[in-house]
ZAMARGU-4260 file (C-alpha; in steps of 0.2 Angstrom, whole numbers, plus 5000, padded with zeros to 4 digits):
<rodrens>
0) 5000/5000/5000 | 5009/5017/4995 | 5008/5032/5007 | 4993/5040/4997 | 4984/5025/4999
5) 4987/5023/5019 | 4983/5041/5024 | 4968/5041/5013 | 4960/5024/5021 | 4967/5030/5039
10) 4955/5047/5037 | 4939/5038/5030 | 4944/5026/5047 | 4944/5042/5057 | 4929/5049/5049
15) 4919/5034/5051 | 4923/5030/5068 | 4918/5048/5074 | 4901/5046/5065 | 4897/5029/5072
20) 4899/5034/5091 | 4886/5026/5103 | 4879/5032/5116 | 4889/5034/5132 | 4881/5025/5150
25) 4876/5039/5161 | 4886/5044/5177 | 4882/5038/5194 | 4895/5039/5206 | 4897/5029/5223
30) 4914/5032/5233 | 4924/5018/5244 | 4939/5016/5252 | 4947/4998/5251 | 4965/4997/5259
35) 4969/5015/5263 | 4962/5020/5240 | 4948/5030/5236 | 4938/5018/5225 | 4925/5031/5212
40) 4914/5018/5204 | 4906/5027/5190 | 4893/5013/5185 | 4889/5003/5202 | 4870/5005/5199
45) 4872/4993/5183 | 4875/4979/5196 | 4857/4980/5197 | 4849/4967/5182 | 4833/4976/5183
50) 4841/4992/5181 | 4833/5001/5165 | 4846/5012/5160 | 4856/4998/5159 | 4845/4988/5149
55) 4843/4999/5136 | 4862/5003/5133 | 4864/4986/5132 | 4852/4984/5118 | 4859/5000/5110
60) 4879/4993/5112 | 4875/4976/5103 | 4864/4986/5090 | 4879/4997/5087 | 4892/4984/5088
65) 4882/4974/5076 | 4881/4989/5064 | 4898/4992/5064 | 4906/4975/5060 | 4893/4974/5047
70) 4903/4988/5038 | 4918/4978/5038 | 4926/4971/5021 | 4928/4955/5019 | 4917/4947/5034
75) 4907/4937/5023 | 4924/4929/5019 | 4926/4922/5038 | 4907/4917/5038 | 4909/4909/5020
80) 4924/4900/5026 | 4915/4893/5041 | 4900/4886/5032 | 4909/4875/5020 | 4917/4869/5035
85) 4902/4865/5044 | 4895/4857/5030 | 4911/4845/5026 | 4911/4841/5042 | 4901/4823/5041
90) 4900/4823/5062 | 4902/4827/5077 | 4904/4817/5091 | 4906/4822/5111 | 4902/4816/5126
95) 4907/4798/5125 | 4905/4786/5138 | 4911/4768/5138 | 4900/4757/5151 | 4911/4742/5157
100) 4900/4730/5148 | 4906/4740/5132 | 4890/4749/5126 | 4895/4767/5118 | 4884/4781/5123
105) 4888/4799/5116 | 4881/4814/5107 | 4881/4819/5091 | 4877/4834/5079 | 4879/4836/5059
110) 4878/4849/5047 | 4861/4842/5043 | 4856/4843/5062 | 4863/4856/5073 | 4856/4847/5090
115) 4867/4836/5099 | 4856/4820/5098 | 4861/4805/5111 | 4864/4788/5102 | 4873/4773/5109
120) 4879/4757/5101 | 4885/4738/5108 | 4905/4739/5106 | 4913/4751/5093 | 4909/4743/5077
125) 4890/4739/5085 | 4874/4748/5073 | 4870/4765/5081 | 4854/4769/5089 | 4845/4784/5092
130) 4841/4785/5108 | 4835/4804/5113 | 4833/4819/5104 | 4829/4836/5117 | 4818/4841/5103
135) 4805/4829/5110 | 4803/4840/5124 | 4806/4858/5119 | 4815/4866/5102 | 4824/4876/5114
140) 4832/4862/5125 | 4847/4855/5121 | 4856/4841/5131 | 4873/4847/5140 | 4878/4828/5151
145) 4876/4812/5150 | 4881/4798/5161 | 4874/4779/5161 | 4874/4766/5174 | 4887/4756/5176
150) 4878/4742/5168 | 4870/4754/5153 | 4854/4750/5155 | 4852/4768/5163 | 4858/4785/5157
155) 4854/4801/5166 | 4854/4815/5152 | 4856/4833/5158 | 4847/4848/5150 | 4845/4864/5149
160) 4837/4878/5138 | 4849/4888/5124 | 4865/4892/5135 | 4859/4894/5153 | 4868/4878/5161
165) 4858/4876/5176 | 4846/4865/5171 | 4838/4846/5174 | 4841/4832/5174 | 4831/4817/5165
170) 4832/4796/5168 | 4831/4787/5152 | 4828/4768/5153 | 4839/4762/5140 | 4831/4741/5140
175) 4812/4753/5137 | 4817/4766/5126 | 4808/4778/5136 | 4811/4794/5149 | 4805/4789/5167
180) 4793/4799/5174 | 4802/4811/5188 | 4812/4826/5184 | 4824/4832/5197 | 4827/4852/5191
185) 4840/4864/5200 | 4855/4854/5194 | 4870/4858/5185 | 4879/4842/5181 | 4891/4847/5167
190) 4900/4859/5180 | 4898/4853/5199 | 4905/4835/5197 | 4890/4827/5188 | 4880/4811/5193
195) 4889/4794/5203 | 4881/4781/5201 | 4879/4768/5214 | 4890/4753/5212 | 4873/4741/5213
200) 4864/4751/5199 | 4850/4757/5208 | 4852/4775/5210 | 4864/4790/5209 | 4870/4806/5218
205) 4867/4821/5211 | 4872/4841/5218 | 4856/4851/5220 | 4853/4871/5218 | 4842/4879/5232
210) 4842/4895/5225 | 4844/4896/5205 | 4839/4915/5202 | 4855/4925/5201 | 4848/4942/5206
215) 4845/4932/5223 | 4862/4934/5236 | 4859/4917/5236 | 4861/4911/5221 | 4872/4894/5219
220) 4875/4892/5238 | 4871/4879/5251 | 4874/4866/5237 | 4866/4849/5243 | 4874/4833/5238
225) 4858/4820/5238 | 4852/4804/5232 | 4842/4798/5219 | 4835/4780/5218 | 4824/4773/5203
230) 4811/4771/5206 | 4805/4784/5222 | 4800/4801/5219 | 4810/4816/5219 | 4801/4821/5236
235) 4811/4810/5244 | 4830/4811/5240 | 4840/4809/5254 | 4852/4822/5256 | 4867/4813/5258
240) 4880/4831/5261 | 4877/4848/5264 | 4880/4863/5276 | 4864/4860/5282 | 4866/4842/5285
245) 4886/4840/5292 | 4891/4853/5303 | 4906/4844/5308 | 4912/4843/5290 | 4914/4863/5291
250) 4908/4867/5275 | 4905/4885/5269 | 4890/4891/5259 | 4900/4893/5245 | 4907/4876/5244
255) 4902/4863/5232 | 4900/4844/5240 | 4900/4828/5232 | 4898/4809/5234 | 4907/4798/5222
260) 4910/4779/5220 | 4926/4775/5211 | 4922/4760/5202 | 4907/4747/5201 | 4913/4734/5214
265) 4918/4751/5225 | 4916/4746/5243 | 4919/4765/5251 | 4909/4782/5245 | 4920/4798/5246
270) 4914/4812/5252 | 4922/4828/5244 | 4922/4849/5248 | 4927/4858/5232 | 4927/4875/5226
275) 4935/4883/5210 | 4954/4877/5212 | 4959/4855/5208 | 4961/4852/5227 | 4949/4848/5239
280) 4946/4841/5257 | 4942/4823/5253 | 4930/4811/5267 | 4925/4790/5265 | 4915/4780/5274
285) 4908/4762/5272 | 4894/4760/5258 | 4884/4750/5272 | 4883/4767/5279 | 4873/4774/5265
290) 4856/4773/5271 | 4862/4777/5289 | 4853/4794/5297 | 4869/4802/5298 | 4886/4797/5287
295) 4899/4794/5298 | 4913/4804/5287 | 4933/4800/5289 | 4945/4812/5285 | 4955/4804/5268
300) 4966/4820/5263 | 4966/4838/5265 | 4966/4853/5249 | 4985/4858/5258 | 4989/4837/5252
305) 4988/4843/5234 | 4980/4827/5227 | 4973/4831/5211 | 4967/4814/5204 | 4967/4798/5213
310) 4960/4778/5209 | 4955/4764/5221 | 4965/4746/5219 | 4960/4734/5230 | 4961/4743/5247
315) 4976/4755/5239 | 4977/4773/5231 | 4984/4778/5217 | 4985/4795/5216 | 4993/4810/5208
320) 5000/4824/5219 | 5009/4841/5217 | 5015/4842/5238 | 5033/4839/5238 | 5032/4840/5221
325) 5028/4855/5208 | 5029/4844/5192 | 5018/4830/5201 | 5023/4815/5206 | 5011/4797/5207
330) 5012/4789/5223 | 5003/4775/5235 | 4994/4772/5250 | 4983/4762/5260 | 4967/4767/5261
335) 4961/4761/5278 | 4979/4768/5283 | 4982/4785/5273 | 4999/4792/5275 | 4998/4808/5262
340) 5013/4815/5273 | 5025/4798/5266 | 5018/4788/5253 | 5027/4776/5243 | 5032/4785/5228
345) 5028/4775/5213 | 5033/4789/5197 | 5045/4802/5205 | 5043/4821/5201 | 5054/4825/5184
350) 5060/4844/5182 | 5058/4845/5165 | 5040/4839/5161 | 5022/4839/5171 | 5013/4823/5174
355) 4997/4829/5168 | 4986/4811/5167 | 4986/4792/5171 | 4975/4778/5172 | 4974/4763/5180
360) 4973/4747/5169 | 4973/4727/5171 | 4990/4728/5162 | 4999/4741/5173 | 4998/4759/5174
365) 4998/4774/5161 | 5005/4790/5162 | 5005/4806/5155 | 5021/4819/5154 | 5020/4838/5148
370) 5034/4850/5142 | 5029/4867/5144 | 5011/4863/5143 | 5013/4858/5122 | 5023/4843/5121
375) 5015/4825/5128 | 5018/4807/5129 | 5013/4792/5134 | 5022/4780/5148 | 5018/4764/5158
380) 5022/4760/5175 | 5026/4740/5175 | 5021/4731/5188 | 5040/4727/5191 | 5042/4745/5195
385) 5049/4749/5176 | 5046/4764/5166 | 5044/4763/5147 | 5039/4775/5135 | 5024/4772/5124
390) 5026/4777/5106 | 5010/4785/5101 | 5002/4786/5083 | 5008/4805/5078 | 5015/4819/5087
395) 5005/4824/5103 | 5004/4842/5110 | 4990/4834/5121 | 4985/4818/5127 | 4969/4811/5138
400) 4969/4794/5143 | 4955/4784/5145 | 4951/4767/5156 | 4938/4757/5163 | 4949/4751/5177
405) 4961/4741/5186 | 4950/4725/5180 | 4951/4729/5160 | 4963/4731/5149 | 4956/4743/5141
410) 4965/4758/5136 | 4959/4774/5124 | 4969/4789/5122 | 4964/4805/5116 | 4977/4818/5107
415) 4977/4832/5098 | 4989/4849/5092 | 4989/4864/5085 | 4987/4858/5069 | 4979/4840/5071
420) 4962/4835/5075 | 4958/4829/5091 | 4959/4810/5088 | 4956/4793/5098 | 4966/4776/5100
425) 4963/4758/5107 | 4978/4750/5111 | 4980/4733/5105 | 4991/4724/5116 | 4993/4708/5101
430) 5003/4720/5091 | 5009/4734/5105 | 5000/4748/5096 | 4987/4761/5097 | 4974/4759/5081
435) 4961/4771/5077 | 4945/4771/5089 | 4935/4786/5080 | 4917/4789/5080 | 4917/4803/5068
440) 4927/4810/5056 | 4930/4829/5056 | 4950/4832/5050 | 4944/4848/5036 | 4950/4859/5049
445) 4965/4851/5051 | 4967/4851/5030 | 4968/4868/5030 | 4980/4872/5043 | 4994/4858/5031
450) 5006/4872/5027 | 5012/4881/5044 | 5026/4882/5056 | 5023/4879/5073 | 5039/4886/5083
455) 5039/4883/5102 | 5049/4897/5112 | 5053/4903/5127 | 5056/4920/5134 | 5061/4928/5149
460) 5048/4937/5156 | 5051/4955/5168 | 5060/4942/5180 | 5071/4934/5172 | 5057/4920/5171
465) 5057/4910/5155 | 5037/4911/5148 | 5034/4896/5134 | 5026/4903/5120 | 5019/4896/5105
470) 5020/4904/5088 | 5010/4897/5073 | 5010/4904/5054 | 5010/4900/5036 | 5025/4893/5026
475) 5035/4908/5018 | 5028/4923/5029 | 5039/4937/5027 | 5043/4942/5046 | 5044/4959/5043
480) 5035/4969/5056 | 5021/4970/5047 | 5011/4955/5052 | 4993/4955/5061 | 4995/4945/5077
485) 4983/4938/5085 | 4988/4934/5106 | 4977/4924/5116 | 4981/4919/5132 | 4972/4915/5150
490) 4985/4912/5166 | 4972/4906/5180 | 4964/4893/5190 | 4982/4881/5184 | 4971/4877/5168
495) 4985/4876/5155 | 4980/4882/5137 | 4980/4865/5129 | 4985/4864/5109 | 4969/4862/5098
500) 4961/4870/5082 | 4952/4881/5088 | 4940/4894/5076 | 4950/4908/5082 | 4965/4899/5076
505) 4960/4893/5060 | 4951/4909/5051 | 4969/4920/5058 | 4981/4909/5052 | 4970/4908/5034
510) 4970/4928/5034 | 4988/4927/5034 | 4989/4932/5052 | 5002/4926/5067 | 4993/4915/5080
515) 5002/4917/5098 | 4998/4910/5113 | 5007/4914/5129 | 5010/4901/5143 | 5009/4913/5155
520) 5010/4912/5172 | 4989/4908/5183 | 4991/4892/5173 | 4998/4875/5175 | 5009/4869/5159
525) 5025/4871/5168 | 5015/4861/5187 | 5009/4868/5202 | 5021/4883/5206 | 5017/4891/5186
530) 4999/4891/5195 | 5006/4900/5212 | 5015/4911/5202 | 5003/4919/5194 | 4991/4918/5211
535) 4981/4933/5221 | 4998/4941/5229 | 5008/4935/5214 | 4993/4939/5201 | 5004/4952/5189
540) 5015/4940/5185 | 5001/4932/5172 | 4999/4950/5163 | 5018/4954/5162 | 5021/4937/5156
545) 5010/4942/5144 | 5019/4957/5140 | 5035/4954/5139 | 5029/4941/5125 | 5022/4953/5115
550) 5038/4964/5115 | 5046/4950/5111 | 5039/4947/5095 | 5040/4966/5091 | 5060/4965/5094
555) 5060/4950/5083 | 5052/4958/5070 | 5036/4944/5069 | 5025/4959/5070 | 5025/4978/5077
560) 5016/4988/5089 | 4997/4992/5086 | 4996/4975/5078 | 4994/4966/5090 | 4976/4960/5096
565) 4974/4951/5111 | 4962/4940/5118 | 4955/4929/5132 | 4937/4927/5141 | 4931/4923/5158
570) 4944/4924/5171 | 4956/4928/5156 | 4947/4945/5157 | 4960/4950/5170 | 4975/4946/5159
575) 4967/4955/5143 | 4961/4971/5154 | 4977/4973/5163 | 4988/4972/5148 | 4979/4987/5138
580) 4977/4998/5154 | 4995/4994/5159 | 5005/4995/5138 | 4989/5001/5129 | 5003/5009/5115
585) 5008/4988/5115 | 4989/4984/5107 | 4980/4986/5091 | 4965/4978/5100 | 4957/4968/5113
590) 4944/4956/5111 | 4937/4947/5125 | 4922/4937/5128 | 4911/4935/5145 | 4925/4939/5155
595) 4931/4949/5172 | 4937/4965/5174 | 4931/4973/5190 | 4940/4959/5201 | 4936/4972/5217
600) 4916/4966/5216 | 4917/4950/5208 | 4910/4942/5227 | 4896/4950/5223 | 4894/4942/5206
605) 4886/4924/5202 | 4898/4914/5209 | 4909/4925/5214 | 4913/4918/5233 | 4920/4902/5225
610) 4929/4912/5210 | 4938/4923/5227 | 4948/4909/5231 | 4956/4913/5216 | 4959/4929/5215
615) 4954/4934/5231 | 4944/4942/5245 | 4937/4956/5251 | 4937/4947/5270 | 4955/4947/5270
620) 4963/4965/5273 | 4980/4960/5262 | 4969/4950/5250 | 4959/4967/5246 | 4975/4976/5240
625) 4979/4959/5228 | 4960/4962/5222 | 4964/4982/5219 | 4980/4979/5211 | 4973/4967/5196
630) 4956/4978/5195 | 4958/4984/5177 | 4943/4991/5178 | 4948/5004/5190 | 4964/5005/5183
635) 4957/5015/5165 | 4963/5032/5166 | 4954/5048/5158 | 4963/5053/5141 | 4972/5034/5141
640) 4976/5031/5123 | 4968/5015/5121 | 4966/5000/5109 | 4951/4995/5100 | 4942/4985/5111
645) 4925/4973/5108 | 4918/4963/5124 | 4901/4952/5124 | 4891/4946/5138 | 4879/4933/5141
650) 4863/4940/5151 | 4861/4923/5157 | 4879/4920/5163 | 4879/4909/5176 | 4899/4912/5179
655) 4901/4929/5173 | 4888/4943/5176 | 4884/4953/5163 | 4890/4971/5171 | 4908/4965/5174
660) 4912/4968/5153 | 4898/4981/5154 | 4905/4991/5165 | 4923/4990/5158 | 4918/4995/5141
665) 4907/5009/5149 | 4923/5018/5157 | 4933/5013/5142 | 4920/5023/5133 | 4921/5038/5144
670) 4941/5038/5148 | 4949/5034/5130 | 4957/5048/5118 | 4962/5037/5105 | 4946/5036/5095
675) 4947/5019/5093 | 4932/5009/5094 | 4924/5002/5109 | 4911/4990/5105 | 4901/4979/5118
680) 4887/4965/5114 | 4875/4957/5126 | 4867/4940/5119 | 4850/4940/5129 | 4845/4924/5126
685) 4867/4916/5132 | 4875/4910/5146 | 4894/4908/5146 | 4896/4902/5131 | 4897/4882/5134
690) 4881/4876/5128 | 4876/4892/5113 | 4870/4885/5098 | 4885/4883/5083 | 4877/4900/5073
695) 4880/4913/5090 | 4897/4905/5091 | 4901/4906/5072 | 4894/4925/5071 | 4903/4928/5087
700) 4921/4922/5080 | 4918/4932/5064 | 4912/4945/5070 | 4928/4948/5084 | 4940/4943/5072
705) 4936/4955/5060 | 4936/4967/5072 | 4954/4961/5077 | 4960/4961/5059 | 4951/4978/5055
710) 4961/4986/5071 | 4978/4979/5067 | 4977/4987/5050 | 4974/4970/5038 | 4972/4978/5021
715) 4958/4967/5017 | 4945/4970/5033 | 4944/4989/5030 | 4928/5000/5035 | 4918/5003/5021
720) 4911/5017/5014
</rodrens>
């Protein structure tokens, strides 16, 4: 583009953007003072859900935002793209479950049917069967969890309406081909640990919602644990564990209970008290006591134990545990004689890898190691005490492993990369190799991503800290500064951004854009300490991780400053918010869906006791200033120069509320200089995002990636006239 051309196409930008200005949220100031700082909160009042000022600038904001990315050049391309991929793609298959008699039960959608639809089949190569489409019930419900008996001749299915989550939960006789009569509502299975069923078949423990309306100041606490058996009417589940119903257990009204049995000859229930984080305080008891008044609860392990995953053999535990160890080690005790303090160690901690799975098999035991959160593989633990690399089918930036148990032999693994479909594998133990266990075949993404570098890198963060980061492009891109780049990142609750093909990926790398993604530091590719290090006190870390990798792909001349976007959602909204308020002369945008912001009121947000123990709380004096210092809401100054910026927001969000993006694109609104645009979009009918129906998520991703590309100066996603 020559000189004329740029400064032409930058005034029609300038010109454009001052005439498409929305309307601003009106003022209503309320003063506090939180560790020894005048707090001014400008838009408090929009905390409110009823609040009718509020309502009608959110309606305004998503009009606007709608109309200006519909000016955008070259949308239509994204949208196009994504079609023929939806149609190509033959089907899609989730949710598998493997009952120990080997009946498959899962859900599936097509390009033909939208609907995830549960079918299950006897063994792999067995004829499919439709078992239960939500349609029968409502056009608005979908299904969102399934989880059979342990003989398959029961399957509870979850369901809720368009993307609310919290929902029901149905019983479907599998033998009858019919639904059972009772409905047992106020649940939330696909998020609060899901239905157990008993080892005998004859009923199931499910985690019950008093209070469901999130306007209420008790919405999603005093979670009950009960107890379902078929049969009985809802009226009388038992509640198995609650605040309620275990005083001596301690638990708060934010925590989340749950009864589990570990296998189908399982002799012992556990008990456990769980919040947002992997660790909780775990109890057992006899199953004889099932049916007793009051559960006589032992203590099995603490949260401060670090147990993350664990398996009962025989009267043994398997488990996997980061205390001693930040890279994880597997180790063994007895169960009737718990030692957590010295257990035997059967896999020691290695330094340069995370164990990040294992499962227990009649064979041995597998494991998993990670590098840096992108590099797996496969090893087995032989019951002479030997460690032995597994070779897997292809290169693995991710591996899941699936078992039915020390008794079978059964082993499935899961993988998948940057460039490669998620793909599944049975081993065969005849021939000592994995062979292909699919259900569906989806790889189209994966042709179109055949001609790219992926370079794995690490660099030293403000501390010297090395950060992985992973950079993907096509073959043959010039790196010469002027690249779009497109960051997305998350550093929080030690959930490691795990290689896949994702839409944002797909359609950046295809607009001949840099795809990044930061390791930062909140999340766990590099083990336990990557997650403390970017925790409450030690919180910046995750953003100046973040930062520092962004420079270094400007000094390396990958790209330069003002184009770079950068995006995340949910409690990623942290990291995204405080890298523009604290470099915005770093960003060309930011782009950020149903996330957090204003971490100094996020307790008074759905869920926002559990989502403290992240971040942290207002209760704690020293926790208030961690809270104040990662606020980027109150960090936007007036007359900052920032990015372009587009948030959305469920108005059902039951993780999120809607004001945290709304109030942060409010101020933005008010406070930048820059003239960039700051767009907002509520979907009225969405949640978080989980369940939304395939055309909100494909008009979603086209319409913030073109924003992206329009901000960071692609040629081709230009305003039009």
């Amino acid at each position: 583009m020559t000189f004329r051309i740029f400064l032409i196409s930058f005034l029609l930008f300038q010109c454009n953007e001052k005439k498409s200005t929305a309307k601003k949220l009106p003022v209503n100031q309320v003063i506090d003072t939180l560790a020894n700082t005048i707090i001014k909160d400008s838009y408090r009042y929009i905390e409110n859900y009823e609040d009718s000022t509020a309502l009608a600038w959110y309606k305004e904001q998503t009009n606007h935002a709608n109309k200006i990315v519909s000016k955008i050049s070259n949308r239509n391309k994204i949208t196009e793209l994504q079609k023929q991929i939806d149609e190509k793609s033959n089907a899609i298959v989730s949710n598998l479950e493997i009952t120990i008699n080997n009946i498959y039960f899962y859900l599936k959608s097509s390009s033909q049917n939208s609907t995830k639809r549960l079918f299950c089949r006897k063994n792999f190569s067995g004829k499919e069967v439709l078992l239960f489409d939500p349609k029968q019930i409502s056009e608005k419900k979908i299904i969102n969890y399934v989880h059979p008996s342990w003989d398959g001749k029961k399957i509870v299915i979850g369901i809720t309406e368009n993307d609310l989550e919290i929902g029901q939960i149905l019983v479907y006789d599998v033998v009858n081909r019919a639904l059972l009569d009772d409905v047992i509502v106020n649940t939330w299975p696909s998020a609060l640990g899901g239905v157990m069923w008993l080892p005998d078949n004859s009923g199931f423990t499910y985690e019950y919602i008093p209070v469901i309306d999130k306007k209420s100041e008790n919405y999603l606490l005093n979670v009950e644990t009960r107890l379902h058996l078929i049969g009985d009417k809802i009226k009388s589940d038992k509640v198995l564990l609650s605040k309620g119903n275990n005083p001596e257990l301690k638990i708060n009204k934010q925590d989340f209970p749950e009864v589990t049995f570990k296998n189908h000859k399982s002799q012992y229930m556990f008990a456990s008290i769980s919040g947002a984080s992997y660790y909780s305080d775990y109890y057992y008891s006899d199953l004889k006591n099932l049916n007793k008044d009051a559960i006589d609860w032992k203590s099995l392990f603490l949260k401060e134990d670090l147990v993350k995953k664990f398996y009962i053999e025989n009267n043994n535990i398997i488990f996997l545990s980061a205390k001693e160890a930040k890279n994880f080690q597997i180790c063994k005790t007895d169960l009737l004689d718990p030692n957590f303090e010295f257990p035997e160690v059967l896999v020691e901690e290695d330094p340069s890898a995370v164990i990040t799975d294992l499962a227990l098999t009649s064979k041995g035991l597998f494991f998993v190691k990670t590098k840096n959160g992108v590099d797996a593989n496969l090893f087995k633990l032989e019951k002479n005490k030997k460690i032995t690399k597994v070779d897997i089918p292809e290169k693995a930036g991710y591996i899941n492993i699936r078992s039915k148990g020390n008794d079978f032999d059964d082993l499935i693994i899961e993988i998948e990369g940057w460039i490669s479909e998620k793909k599944q594998f049975k081993y065969n133990y005849h021939t000592n190799r994995f062979e292909m266990h699919q259900l569906d075949e989806n790889s189209v993404r994966e042709e179109l991503l055949s001609n790219v570098i992926v370079e794995e890198i690490e660099v030293l963060s403000h501390d010297k800290v090395r950060v992985p980061m992973s950079i993907i492009y096509k073959h043959g891109m010039k790196l010469n500064g002027n690249n779009s780049v497109l960051m997305r990142g998350y550093g929080a609750f030690g959930i490691s951004m795990e290689p896949y093909i994702d839409s944002y990926l797909l359609h950046w790398i295809n607009n001949d854009g840099i795809y990044v993604v930061p390791h930062v530091r909140g999340g766990g590719e590099k083990g336990n300490l990557w997650h403390m290090g970017g925790f409450k006190k030690s919180k910046s870390n995750s953003w100046k991780d973040f930062i520092a990798c962004a420079e270094h792909l400007i000094n390396n001349n990958y790209t330069s400053k003002n184009k770079i976007a950068i995006s995340s959602g949910s409690g990623g909204g942290v990291l995204v918010g405080n890298a523009i308020t604290e470099r915005p002369d770093l960003f060309g945008a930011a782009i950020a869906t149903v996330a957090i912001f204003n971490t100094l009121r996020l307790e008074y947000g759905p869920n926002g006791k559990n989502l403290s123990r992240e971040f942290g709380t207002l209760e704690d004096p020293q926790e208030v200033k961690y809270l104040l210092e990662m606020d980027a809401y109150n960090k936007i100054k007036n007359g900052g120069n920032y990015p372009g910026v587009f948030l959305t927001a469920g108005f059902n969000d039951s993780r999120v509320p809607v004001w945290q993006p709304a109030k942060f694109a409010a101020r933005l609104q008010a406070s930048t200089a820059s003239n960039k645009p700051i767009l907002f979009s509520v979907n009225f009918e969405g949640g978080h995002g989980f369940e939304a129906s395939k055309r909100t998520k494909n008009k979603e991703v086209a319409d913030l990636i073109t924003f992206a590309l329009w901000q960071t100066g692609h040629p081709d996603f230009q305003m039009e006239n």
